[in-house]
KELORO-966291 format. One record per residue (C-alpha): residue in three letters; x, y, z. Coordinates in steps of 0.5 Angstrom, whole numbers, plus 500, padded with zeros to 3 digits. Layout:
N
ALAXYZ...
//
This chain:
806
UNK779535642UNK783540643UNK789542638UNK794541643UNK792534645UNK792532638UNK800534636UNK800531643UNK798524641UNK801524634UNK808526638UNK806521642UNK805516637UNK811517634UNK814516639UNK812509640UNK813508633UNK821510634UNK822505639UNK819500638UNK824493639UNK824489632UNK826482633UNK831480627UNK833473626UNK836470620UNK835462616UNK838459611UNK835464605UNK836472609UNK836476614UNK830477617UNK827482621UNK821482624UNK818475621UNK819478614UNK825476609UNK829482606UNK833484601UNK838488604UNK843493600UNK848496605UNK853502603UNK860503607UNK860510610UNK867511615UNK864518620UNK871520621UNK873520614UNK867525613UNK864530618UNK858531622UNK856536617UNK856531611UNK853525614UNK846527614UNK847529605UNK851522604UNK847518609UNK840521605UNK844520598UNK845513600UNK837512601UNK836516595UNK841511591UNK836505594UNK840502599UNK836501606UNK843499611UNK848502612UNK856500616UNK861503618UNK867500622UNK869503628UNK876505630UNK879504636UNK884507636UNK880514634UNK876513640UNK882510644UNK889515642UNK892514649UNK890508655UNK883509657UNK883516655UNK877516649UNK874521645UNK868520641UNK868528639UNK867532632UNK868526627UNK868521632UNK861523634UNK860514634UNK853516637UNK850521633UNK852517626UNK848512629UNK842516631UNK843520623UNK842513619UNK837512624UNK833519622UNK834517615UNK830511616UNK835505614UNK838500618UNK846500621UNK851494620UNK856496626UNK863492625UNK866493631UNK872488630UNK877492633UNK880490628UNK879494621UNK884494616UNK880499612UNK887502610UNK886506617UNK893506620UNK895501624UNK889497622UNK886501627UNK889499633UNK892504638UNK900504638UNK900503646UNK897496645UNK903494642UNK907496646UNK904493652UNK909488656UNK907481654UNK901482649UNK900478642UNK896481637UNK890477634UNK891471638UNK889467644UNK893471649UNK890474655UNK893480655UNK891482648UNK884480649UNK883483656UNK884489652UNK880487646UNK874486651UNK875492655UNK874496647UNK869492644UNK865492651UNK865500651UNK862500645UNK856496646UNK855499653UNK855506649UNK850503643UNK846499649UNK845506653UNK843510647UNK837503645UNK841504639UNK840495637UNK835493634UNK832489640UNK831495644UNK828500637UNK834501635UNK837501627UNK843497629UNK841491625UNK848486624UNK855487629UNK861484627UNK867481631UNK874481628UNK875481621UNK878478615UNK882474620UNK880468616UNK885471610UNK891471615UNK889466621UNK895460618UNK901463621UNK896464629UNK898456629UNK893453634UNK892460639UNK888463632UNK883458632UNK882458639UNK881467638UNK876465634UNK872461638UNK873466644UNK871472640UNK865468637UNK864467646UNK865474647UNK860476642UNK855472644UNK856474651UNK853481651UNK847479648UNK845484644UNK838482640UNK842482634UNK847477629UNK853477629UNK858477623UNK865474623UNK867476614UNK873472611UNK872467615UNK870460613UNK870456620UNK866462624UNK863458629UNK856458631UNK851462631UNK857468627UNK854469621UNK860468617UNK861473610UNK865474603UNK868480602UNK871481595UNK869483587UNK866477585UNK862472591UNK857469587UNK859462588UNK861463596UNK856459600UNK856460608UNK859454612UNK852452614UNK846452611UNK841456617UNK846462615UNK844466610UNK849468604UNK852474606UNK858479602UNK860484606UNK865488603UNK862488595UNK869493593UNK867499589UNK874501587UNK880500591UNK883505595UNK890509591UNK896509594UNK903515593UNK906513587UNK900507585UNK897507579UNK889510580UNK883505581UNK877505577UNK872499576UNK867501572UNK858501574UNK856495568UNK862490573UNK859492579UNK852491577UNK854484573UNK857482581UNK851484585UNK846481581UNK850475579UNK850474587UNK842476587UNK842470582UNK846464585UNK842466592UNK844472595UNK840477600UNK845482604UNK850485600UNK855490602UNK858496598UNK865497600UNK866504600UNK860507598UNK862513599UNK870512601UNK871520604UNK878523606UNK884520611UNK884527614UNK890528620UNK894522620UNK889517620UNK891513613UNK895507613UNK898503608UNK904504608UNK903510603UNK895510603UNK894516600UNK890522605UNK884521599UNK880515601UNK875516594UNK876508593UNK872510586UNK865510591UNK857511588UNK859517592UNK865521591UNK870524596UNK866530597UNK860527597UNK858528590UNK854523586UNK859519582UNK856518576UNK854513572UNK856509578UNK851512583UNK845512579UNK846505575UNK846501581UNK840506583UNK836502578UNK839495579UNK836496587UNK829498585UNK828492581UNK831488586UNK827491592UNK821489587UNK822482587UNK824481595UNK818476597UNK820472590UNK828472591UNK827471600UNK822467600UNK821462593UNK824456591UNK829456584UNK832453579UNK838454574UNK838452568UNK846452564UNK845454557UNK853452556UNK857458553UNK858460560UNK850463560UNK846461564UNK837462567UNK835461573UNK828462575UNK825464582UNK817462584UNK813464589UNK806465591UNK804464583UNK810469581UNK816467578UNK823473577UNK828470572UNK835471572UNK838471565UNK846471564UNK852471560UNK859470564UNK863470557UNK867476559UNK866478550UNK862475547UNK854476546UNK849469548UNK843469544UNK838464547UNK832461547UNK828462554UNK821460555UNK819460547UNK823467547UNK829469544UNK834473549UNK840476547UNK845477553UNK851483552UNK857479553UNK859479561UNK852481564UNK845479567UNK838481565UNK833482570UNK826479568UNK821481574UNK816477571UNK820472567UNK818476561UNK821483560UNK827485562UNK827490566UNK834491567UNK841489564UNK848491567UNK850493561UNK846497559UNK848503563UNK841508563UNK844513568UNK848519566UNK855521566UNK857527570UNK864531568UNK866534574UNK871540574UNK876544579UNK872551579UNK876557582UNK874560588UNK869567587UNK871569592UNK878571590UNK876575584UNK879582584UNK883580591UNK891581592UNK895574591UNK896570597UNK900573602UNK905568606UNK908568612UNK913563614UNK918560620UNK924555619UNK923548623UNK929547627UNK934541626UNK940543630UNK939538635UNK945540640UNK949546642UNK954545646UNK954538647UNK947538649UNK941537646UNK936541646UNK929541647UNK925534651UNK928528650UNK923522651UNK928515650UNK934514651UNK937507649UNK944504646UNK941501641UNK936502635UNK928502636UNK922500632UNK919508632UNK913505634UNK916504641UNK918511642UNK913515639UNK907511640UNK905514634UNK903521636UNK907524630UNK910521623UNK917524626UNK922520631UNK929524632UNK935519633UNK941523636UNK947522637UNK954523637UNK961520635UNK968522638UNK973522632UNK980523635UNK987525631UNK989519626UNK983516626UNK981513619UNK974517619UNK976524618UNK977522611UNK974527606UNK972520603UNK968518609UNK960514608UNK954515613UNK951508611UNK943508614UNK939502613UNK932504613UNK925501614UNK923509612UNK919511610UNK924517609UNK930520612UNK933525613UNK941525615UNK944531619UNK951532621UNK954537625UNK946541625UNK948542617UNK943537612UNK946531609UNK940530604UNK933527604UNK931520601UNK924517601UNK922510599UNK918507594UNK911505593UNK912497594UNK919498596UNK919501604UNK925499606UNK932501603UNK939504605UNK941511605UNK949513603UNK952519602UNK959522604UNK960526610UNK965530613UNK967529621UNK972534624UNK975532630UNK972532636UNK965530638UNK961529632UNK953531632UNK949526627UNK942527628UNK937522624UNK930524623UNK925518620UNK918519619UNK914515617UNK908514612UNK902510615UNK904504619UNK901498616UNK895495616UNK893488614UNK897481614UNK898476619UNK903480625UNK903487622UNK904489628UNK910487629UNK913489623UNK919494625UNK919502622UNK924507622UNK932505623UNK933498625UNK940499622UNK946498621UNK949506621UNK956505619UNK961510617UNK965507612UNK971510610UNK977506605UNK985505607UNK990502603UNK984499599UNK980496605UNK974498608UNK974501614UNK968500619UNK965503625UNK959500627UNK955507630UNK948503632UNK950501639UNK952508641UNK947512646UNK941514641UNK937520644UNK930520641UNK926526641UNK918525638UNK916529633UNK917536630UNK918542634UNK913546631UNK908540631UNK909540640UNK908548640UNK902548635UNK904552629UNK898550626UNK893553632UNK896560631UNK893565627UNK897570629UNK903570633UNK911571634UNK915567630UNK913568623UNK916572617UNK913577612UNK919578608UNK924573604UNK920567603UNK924562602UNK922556597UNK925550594UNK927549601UNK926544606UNK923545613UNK920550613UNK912552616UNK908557611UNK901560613UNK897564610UNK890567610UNK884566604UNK876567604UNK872562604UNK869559597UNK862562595UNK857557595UNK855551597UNK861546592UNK865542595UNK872546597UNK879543595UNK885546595UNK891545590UNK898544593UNK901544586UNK909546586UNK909543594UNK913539596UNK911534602UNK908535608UNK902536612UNK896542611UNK891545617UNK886549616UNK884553622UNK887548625UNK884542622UNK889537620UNK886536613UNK892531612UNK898529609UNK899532602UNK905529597UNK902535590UNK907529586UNK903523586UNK896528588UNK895535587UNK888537591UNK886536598UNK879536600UNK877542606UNK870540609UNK866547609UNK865545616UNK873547618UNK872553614UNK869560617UNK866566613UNK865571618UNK873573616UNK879569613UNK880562615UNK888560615UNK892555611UNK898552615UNK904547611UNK909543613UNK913543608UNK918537609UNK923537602UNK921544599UNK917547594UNK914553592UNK907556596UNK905561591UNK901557586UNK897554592UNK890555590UNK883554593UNK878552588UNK869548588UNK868541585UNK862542581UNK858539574UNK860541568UNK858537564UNK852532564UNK851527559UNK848520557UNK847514552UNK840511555UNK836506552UNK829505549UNK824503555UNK827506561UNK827514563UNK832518563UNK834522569UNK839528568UNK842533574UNK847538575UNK849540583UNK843543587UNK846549586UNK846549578UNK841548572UNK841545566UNK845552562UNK844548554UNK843542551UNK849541545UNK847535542UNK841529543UNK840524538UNK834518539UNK836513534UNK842510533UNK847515536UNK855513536UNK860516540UNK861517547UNK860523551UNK863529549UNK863526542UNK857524540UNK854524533UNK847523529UNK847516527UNK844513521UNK836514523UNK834519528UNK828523530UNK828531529UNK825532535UNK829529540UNK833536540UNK827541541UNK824536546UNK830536551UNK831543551UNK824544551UNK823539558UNK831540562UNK834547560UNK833552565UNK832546570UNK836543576UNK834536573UNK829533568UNK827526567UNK825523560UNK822518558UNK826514552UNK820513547UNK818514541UNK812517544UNK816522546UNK821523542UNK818523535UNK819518530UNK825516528UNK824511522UNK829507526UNK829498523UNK831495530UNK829493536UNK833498541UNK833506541UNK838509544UNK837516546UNK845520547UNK845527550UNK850532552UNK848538556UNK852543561UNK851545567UNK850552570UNK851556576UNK844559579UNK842567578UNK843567587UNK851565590UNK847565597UNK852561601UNK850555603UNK854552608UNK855544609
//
């Protein structure tokens, strides 16, 4: 045989092997595939909160992490922005997503709803679905559900055409109708239970060889699979005992607001939750988000979600290991995967030790895998087990695979900490400032009586925003005009323009001079605007722009909750101690969508008539800056740092990187993919209320520092970014060191060769791996039953800068 027909036989056979259809059913234990029970740890990851050129690194660190499944949402009004017009282009790229986990070995969970939530505006849905006549959302109404079909029936036909479904060899293991629909079903009557059961009707309609999922939803009809989302979902149990228990949304973090509070939950109470759920019967289990990526564009919802969806994921937003959290959980999934045919297929049983601890004991096949743990949130339990004692940290779970030696505690972190730093970018070394170009946004609406520009809508009356612009812009102009005659009371300079306003900013203008700007509050979206104006006689022009901070998402009818000015506008004005009022809410309101720059494309415009080179104006609102930067060396994450803006929206090469508000966050992720390095690429700002350009700065997210606190008997895994090695090692104790990272000290025993032995193996490297053993760190005359190894280490930039691009 000829050497042709060997490679031809060999691609033959992989090509077999990649098509080959896997029957996945489930009971009542797990979901199984292809006859085998599995244990099946899932990771979020939203393709359009990434780009195509990051997905194949998130997607390989996620395997790297132990996960085998990953889910992602799909968004409807992404792929549908207007009717029956569809883009699955760039990040939208649904197909090539599937195919990238497919490439990587795992296994897909496609939650098509389509409805999301996900903090995505909107809750997903396209704006025109509510501007249909006659529709009701999530209800049992045709028109609404003629559209629904239409979406969802798109999306499998597109995953059907590609063999993407399991069933056809595909990686597409589990789909979901709906979502968390459960949480706000109440309100819906008796047409949202009927929803339910059509939804479930309309799912099993297509036949598609794999479960179903209905999250949130306790009376999922069968065959749905119904599943928790939530921090905690050990005691959930499936409405039926042929399903298994499922959690679909274990929240990593939570997603951060404009104005609210930054979120963080740590690694130890992540594990404590996963292996409490392995421990009471789990088998699939969801980290929402793995990894939480970027709201570009317009794309968060909220109110007031911000444009970084970090969610305090194992990967953060730029696609770096969030450490501890990546590798903590990294150690709990290989124990787990280790005990798969025990905890999928044997039968337990939990013995209460009281004081909130509890054991619970797995067997099959002759093995047996135990479960000790500890739910009193500060105190530690020491019991007596199998004849053993165990001491259980307060708040934590020990995995013992054999039912002697713990393997793993959740509160033993053994996974390093990397200290992550804003590095400035090389490639401005030497270079001259930024050099900014600039244009003023018009708001002189009228001229002459007549305004200027498209109108799109005119009414005698005041619209939901979402109406007129169908959300192609966060702006709506709300133009009209007032007749003020000779004696009339309003011509007083004492005279008040009243708007009340479900925001989330305004900005008032009266005879094309700028009144003043309000915006809301993080949780407190609606609120009244005053200020004094001054009308002449005649017509009057009083021109209102609204702008909007993400439509809303979640809760029972959000989609029918009202944004920009529902009113009243009054002017108000006193005589003689009486409030005098005209109501102007009823006038003949012309509407214009969106800014003027906006519909012209500044942001496209590397070059072009229109942009000033002197006499920058900053502290000034409604003004659009441009200027050009070179793309950052290396292979790092890019961001920019917006300090001393305002608020507004920033494009890269004409790439919308987001909304940007610098006083609640400074730095914006630019992806290297939107970034050119055969010349300048172009910064262009919307600035809306006024700040000052010149402190914008581009800069790489990269380690500095690299430290741990790891305990006898585990190894101990040290890295710094692909691009780096482990420059110095500024502390190592093994023994008992005290202190935290960054501030570690010898303890009251310590071996004296742990330093050498550090430096010796790790310095020099991009990682090393040590084993934390007397053995191999030396004697350290320590009298107790668990060492502890604490090192600090800095992270170093390699000799080549070679660019590699994501």
């Amino acid at each position: 045989m000829n050497s042709f027909s060997i490679i031809f036989l060999v691609c033959l056979a992989l090509s077999s092997l990649a098509i080959k259809a896997l029957n996945v059913s489930y009971d009542g234990r797990a979901i199984t595939i292809d006859g085998k029970r599995r244990v099946l740890l899932s990771g979020s990851i939203h393709y359009p909160r990434s780009t195509p050129e990051m997905w194949p690194s998130l997607i390989n660190k996620a395997k790297q992490g132990g996960l085998n499944v990953i889910e992602t949402y799909v968004f409807w009004n992404a792929h549908e922005p207007l009717h029956r017009q569809y883009d699955f282009s760039g990040n939208l790229d649904l197909v090539r997503f599937i195919k990238t986990i497919q490439d990587e070995g795992l296994y897909a969970m496609l939650r098509i709803g389509p409805y999301v939530c996900a903090e995505w505006n909107y809750g997903g849905f396209p704006v025109w679905l509510h501007n249909i006549p006659n529709i009701e959302l999530r209800t049992n109404n045709r028109v609404y559900q003629d559209e629904m079909k239409n979406f969802t029936t798109k999306i499998v036909d597109l995953m059907r055409h590609e063999k993407l479904f399991a069933s056809q060899g595909g990686p597409i293991i589990l789909a979901q109708i709906e979502n968390e629909y459960g949480n706000v079903m109440g309100p819906y009557g008796n047409g949202g239970k009927e929803y339910i059961k059509w939804c479930a009707q309309l799912a099993e309609s297509y036949q598609i060889g794999v479960p179903w999922v209905m999250c949130q939803q306790n009376d999922a009809p069968d065959p749905m699979i119904n599943s928790c989302n939530g921090y905690y979902c050990d005691n959930f149990q499936p409405n039926n005992g042929n399903k298994p228990k499922t959690w679909t949304e274990n929240w990593t973090g939570w997603f951060n607001n404009w104005g609210g509070a930054i979120p963080h939950r740590t690694a130890e109470d992540i594990a404590f939750a996963v292996v409490r759920f392995f421990q009471y019967g789990g088998t699939f289990q969801n980290y929402y988000m793995y990894h939480g990526g970027t709201n570009f564009g317009r794309t968060s919802g909220g109110p007031y979600i911000t444009t970084s969806y970090d969610y305090d994921a194992p990967l953060d937003e730029y696609g770096n290991f969030n450490q501890p959290k990546w590798g903590h959980l990294k150690n709990l999934h290989v124990v787990l995967k280790s005990m798969e045919a025990v905890l999928t297929q044997g039968s337990s049983s939990t013995v209460d030790y009281g004081n909130m601890t509890t054991a619970t004991v797995y067997s099959y096949a002759g093995k047996s895998a135990c479960f000790l743990g500890n739910a009193h949130p500060t105190n530690d339990n020491t019991i007596n087990f199998q004849n053993v004692e165990y001491t259980i940290p307060a708040w934590s779970v020990s995995i013992l695979p054999d039912c002697r030696s713990e393997a793993y505690n959740t509160a033993k972190v053994n996974a390093q900490t990397s200290i992550m730093v804003k590095k400035q970018n090389q490639a401005d070394n030497g270079a001259e400032p930024l050099k900014w170009e600039w244009m003023y946004e018009p708001f002189r609406q009228m001229k002459n009586g007549k305004i200027l520009g498209n109108v799109s809508m005119t009414a005698s009356k005041l619209l939901d925003q979402k109406v007129v612009t169908n959300d192609i812009s966060d702006y709506l102009w709300h133009i009209t005009s007032v007749d003020v005659q000779k004696g009339d009371p309003i011509l007083s300079n004492h005279t008040t323009l009243r708007v009340k306003t479900n925001g989330h900013l305004l900005h008032v203008f009266v005879n094309g001079k700028r009144v003043g700007s309000q915006y809301a509050k993080y949780d407190k979206y609606k609120f009244d605007y005053e200020a004094n104006v001054s009308l002449k006689q005649g017509k009057n022009e009083i021109t209102l722009l609204s702008g909007t901070v993400g439509l809303p998402n979640y809760g029972a009818h959000f989609d029918d909750v009202q944004v920009g000015i529902p009113g009243p506008v009054l002017l108000i004005t006193s005589k003689d101690n009486t409030d005098i009022i005209k109501n102007i809410s009823n006038n003949s309101w012309s509407y214009k969508v969106g800014l003027h720059g906006e519909n012209v494309k500044h942001y496209k415009q590397a070059s072009g008539k229109g942009w000033y080179t002197n006499g920058l104006p900053t502290e000034r609102g409604f003004v659009w800056y441009k200027t050009m930067f070179e793309s950052p060396i290396g292979s790092d994450p890019v961001v920019v740092d917006l300090k001393g803006l305002g608020k507004g929206q920033a494009w890269v090469n004409g790439n919308n990187i987001g909304r940007y508000w610098p006083k609640y966050l400074a730095r914006y992720h630019i992806p290297r993919s939107f970034l050119t390095y055969n010349g300048p690429n172009t910064l262009v700002l919307f600035e809306e209320l006024g700040g000052n350009p010149y402190d914008v700065k581009f800069a790489t997210i990269t380690i500095e520092k690299a430290c741990a606190n790891a305990y006898e008997g585990n190894k101990l895994e040290l890295a710094c970014n692909e691009n780096q090695v482990i420059s110095e090692v500024k502390f190592a104790s093994f023994g008992l060191p005290v202190g935290n990272c960054g501030s570690f000290k010898k303890g009251e025993c310590d071996s004296s060769n742990a330093l050498s032995v550090i430096k010796s193996q790790c310095v020099g490297q991009q990682s090393c791996s040590i084993e934390v053993s007397e053995r191999v760190l030396g004697p350290t005359g320590c009298r107790v039953s668990q060492l502890r190894l604490a090192v600090d280490a800095l992270c170093g930039t390699t000799v080549s800068t070679e660019m590699k691009k994501h």
